[in-house]
C-alpha positions as CSV (number, residue, x, y, z in Angstrom):
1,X,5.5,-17.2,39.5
2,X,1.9,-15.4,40.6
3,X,4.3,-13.0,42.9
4,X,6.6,-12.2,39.9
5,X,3.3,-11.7,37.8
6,X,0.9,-9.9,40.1
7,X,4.4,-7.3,40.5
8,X,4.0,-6.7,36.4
9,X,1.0,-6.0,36.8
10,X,1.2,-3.7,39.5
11,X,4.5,-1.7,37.7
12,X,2.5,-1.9,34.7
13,X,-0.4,0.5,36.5
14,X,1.9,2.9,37.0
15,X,2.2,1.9,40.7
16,X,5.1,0.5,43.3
17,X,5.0,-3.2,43.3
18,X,5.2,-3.6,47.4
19,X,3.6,-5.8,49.9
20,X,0.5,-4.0,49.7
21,X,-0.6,-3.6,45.7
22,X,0.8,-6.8,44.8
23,X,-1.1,-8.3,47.5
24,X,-4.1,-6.8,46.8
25,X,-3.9,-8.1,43.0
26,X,-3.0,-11.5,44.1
27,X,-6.4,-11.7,46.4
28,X,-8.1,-10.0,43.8
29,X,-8.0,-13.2,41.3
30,X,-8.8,-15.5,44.7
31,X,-4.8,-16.1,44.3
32,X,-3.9,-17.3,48.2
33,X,-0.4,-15.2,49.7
34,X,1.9,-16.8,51.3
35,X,3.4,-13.8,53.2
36,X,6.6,-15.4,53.6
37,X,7.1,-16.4,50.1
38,X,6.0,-12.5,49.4
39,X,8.3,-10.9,51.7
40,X,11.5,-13.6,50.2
41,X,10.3,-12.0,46.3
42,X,10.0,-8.4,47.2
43,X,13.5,-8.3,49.1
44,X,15.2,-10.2,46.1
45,X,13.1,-7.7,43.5
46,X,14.4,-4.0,45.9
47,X,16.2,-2.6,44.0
48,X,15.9,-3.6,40.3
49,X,14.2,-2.3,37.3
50,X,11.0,-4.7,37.2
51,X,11.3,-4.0,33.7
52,X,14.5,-5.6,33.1
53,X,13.2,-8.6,34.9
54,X,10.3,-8.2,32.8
55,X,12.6,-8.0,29.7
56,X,14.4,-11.4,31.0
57,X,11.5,-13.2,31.7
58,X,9.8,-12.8,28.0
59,X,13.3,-13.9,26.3
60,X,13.4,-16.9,28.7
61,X,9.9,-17.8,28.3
62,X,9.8,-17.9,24.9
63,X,12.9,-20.1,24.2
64,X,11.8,-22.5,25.9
């Protein structure tokens, strides 16, 4: 979930949520990467509107 969060945050800046700025918000909140876990998000996330993935995550989260 910090991957998905930190990439928010990142498209929320106004910047492209890649290896490098969401990386550099995860280690800026002492979050650890896991590069591999990383890499596996931002290939399943190329491609998409983060905000529709935004938009999905907010109806999901609060329903439950």
């Amino acid at each position: 979930m910090k991957y998905v969060a930190a990439a928010m945050l990142v498209e929320l800046s106004g910047k492209t949520p890649d290896k490098k700025n969401v990386k550099k918000v995860l280690e800026s909140v002492g979050a650890e990467v896991d590069d591999a876990k990383l890499f596996a998000f931002l290939d399943a996330i190329e491609g998409k509107n983060i905000k529709v993935i935004q938009s999905f995550i907010t109806i999901f989260t609060s329903s439950v």
